[in-house]
ZAMI-479990 format. One record per atom (N, C-alpha, C): residue in one letter; atom name; x negated, y, z negated. Coordinates in nm, 3 decimals. Layout:
<rs>
R   residuo   atomo        px        py        pz
R         A      CA         X         Y         Z
...
</rs>
This chain:
<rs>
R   residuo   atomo        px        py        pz
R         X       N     0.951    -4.629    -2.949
R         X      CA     1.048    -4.530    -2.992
R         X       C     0.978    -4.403    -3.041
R         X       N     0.855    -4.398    -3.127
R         X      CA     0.777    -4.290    -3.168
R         X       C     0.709    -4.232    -3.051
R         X       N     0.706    -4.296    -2.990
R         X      CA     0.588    -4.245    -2.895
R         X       C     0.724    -4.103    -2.820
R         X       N     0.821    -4.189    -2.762
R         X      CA     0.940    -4.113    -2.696
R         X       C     0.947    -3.956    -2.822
R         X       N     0.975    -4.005    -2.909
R         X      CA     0.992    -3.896    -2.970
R         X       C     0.899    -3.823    -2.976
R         X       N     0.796    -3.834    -2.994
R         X      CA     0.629    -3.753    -3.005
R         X       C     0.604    -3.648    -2.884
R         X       N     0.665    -3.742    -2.744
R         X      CA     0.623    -3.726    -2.619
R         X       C     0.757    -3.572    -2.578
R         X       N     0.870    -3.576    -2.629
R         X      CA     1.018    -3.508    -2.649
R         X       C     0.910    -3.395    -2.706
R         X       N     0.837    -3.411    -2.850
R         X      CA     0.811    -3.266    -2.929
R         X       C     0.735    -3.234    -2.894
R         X       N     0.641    -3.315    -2.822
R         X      CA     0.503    -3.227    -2.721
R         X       C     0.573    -3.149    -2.607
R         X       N     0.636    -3.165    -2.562
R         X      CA     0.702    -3.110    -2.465
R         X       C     0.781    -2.990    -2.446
R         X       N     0.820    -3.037    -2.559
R         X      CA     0.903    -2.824    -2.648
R         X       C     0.818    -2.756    -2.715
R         X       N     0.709    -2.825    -2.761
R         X      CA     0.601    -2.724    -2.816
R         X       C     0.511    -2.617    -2.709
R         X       N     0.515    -2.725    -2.604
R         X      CA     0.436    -2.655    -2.434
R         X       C     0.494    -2.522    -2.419
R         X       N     0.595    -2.564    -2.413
R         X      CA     0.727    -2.495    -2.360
R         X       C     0.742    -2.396    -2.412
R         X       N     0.701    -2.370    -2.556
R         X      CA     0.733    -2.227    -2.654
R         X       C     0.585    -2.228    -2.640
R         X       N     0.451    -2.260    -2.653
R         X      CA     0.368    -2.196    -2.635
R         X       C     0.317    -2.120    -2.515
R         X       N     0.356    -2.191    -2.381
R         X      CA     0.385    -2.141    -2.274
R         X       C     0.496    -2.043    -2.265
R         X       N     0.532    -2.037    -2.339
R         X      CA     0.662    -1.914    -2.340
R         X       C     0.605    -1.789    -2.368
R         X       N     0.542    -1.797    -2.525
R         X      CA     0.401    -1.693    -2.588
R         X       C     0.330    -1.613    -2.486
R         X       N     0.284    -1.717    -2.460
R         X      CA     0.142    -1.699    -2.383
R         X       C     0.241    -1.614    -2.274
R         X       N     0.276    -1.609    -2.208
R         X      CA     0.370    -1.487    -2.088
R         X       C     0.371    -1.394    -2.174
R         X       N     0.452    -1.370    -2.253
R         X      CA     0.498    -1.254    -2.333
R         X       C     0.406    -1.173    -2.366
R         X       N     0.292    -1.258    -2.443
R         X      CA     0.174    -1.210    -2.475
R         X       C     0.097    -1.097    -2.374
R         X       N     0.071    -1.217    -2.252
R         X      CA     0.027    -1.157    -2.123
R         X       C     0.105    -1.004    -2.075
R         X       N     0.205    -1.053    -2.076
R         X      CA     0.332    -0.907    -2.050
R         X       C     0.304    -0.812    -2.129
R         X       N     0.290    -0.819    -2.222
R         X      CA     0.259    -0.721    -2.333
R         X       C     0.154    -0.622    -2.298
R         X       N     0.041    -0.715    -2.252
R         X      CA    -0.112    -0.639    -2.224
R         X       C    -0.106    -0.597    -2.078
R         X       N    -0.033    -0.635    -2.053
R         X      CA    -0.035    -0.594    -1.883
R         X       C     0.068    -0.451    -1.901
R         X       N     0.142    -0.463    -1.970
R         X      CA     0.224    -0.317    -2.003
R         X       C     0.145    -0.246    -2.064
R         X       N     0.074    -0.263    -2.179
R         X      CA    -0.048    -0.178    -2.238
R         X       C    -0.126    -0.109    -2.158
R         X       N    -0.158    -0.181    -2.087
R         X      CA    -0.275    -0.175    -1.948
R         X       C    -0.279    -0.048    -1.846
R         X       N    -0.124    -0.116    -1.814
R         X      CA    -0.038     0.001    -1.718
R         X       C    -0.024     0.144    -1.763
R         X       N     0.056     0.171    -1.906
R         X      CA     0.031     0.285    -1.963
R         X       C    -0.059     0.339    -1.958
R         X       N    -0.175     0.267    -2.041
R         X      CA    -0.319     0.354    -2.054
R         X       C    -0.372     0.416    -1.915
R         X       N    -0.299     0.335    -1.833
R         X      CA    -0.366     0.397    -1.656
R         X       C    -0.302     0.487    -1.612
R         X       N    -0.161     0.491    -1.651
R         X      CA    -0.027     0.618    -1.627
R         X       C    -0.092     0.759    -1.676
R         X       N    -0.118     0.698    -1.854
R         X      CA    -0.160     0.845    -1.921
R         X       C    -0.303     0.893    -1.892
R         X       N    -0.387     0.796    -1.834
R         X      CA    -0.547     0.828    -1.758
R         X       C    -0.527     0.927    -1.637
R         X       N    -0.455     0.857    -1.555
R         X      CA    -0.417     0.939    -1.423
R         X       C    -0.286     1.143    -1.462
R         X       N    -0.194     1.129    -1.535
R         X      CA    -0.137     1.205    -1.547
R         X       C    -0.286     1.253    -1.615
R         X       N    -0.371     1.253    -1.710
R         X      CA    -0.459     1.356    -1.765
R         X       C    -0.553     1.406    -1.642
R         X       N    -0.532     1.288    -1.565
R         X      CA    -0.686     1.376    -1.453
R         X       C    -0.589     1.419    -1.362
R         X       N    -0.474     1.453    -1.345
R         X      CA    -0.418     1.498    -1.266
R         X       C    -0.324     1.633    -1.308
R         X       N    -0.344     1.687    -1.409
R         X      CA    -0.261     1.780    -1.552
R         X       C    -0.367     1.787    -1.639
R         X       N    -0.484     1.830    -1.645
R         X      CA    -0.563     1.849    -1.741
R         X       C    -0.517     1.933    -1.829
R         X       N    -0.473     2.057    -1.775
R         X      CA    -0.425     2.166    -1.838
R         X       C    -0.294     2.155    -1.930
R         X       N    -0.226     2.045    -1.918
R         X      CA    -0.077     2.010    -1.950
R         X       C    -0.086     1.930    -2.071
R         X       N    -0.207     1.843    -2.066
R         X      CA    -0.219     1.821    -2.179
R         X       C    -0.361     1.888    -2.314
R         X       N    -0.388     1.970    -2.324
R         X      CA    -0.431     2.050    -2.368
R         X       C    -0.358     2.084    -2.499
R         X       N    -0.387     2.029    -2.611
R         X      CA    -0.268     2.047    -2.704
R         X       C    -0.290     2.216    -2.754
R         X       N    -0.389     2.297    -2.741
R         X      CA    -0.369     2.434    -2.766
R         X       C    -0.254     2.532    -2.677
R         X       N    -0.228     2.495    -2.576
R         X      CA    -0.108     2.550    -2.543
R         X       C     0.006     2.511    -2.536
R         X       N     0.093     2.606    -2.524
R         X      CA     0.239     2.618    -2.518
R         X       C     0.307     2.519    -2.460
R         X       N     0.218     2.549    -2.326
R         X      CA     0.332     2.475    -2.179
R         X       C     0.330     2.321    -2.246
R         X       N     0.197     2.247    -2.276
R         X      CA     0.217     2.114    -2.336
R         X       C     0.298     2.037    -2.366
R         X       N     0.396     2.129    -2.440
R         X      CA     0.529     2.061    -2.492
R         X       C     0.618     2.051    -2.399
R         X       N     0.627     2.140    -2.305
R         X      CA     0.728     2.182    -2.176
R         X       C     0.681     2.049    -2.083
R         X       N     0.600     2.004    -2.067
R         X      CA     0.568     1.946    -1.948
R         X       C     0.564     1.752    -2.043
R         X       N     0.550     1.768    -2.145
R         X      CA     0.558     1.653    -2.241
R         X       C     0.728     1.605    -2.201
R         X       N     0.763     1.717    -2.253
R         X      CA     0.947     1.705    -2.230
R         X       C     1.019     1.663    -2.159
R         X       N     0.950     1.728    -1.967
R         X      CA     0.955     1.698    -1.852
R         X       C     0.915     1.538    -1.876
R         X       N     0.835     1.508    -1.880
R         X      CA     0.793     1.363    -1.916
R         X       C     0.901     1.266    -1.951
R         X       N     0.935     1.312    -2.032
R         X      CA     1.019     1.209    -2.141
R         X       C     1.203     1.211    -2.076
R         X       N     1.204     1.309    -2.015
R         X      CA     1.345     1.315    -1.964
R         X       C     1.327     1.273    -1.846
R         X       N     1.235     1.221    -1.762
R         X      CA     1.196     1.147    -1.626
R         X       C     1.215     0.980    -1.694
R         X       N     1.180     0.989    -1.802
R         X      CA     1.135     0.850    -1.858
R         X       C     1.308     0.799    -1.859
R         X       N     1.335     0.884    -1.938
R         X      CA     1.479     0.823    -1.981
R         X       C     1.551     0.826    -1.902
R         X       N     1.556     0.922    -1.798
R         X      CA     1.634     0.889    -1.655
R         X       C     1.624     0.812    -1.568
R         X       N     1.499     0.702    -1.562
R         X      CA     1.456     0.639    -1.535
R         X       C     1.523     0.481    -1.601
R         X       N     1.508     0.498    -1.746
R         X      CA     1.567     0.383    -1.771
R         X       C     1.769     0.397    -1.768
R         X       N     1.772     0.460    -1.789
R         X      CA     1.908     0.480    -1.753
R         X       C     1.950     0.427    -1.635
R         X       N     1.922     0.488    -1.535
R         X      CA     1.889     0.416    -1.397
R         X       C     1.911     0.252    -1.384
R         X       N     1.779     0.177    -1.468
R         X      CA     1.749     0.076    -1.456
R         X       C     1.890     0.009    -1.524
R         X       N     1.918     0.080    -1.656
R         X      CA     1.998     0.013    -1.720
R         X       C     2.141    -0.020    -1.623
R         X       N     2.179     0.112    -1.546
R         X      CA     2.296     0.087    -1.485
R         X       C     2.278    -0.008    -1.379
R         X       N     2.195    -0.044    -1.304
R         X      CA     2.203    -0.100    -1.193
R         X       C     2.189    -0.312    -1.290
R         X       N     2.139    -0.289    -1.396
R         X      CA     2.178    -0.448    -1.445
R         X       C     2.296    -0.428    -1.494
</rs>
């Protein structure tokens, strides 16, 4: 009877640590991705991000309203 039960809580423990462990992974793999987004937009916009000028903010902006149109997007189609 212990063993059944032992064998039941090993089994949901897998299960949520194996659950972690994805999330975890997901996490760094999104980290990952960014840091390569904002690597590539800098070698490709050097000038854009340059925090002494103006345009910076203009093209930051552009950024962020691609972003959110983007998830918007995503959001409507789930």
């Amino acid at each position: 009877m212990w063993s059944l039960i032992f064998s039941v809580v090993i089994i949901i423990l897998s299960f949520l640590l194996l659950s972690r462990v994805k999330a975890f992974v997901k996490l760094k793999r999104m980290q990952r991705l960014e840091l390569e987004i904002e690597n590539d937009l800098i070698q490709e916009f050097p000038e854009a991000f340059d925090l002494a000028k103006e345009e910076s903010g203009e093209f930051v902006d552009w950024l962020e309203e691609l972003q959110s149109e983007d998830v918007i997007t995503k959001t409507k189609k789930v």
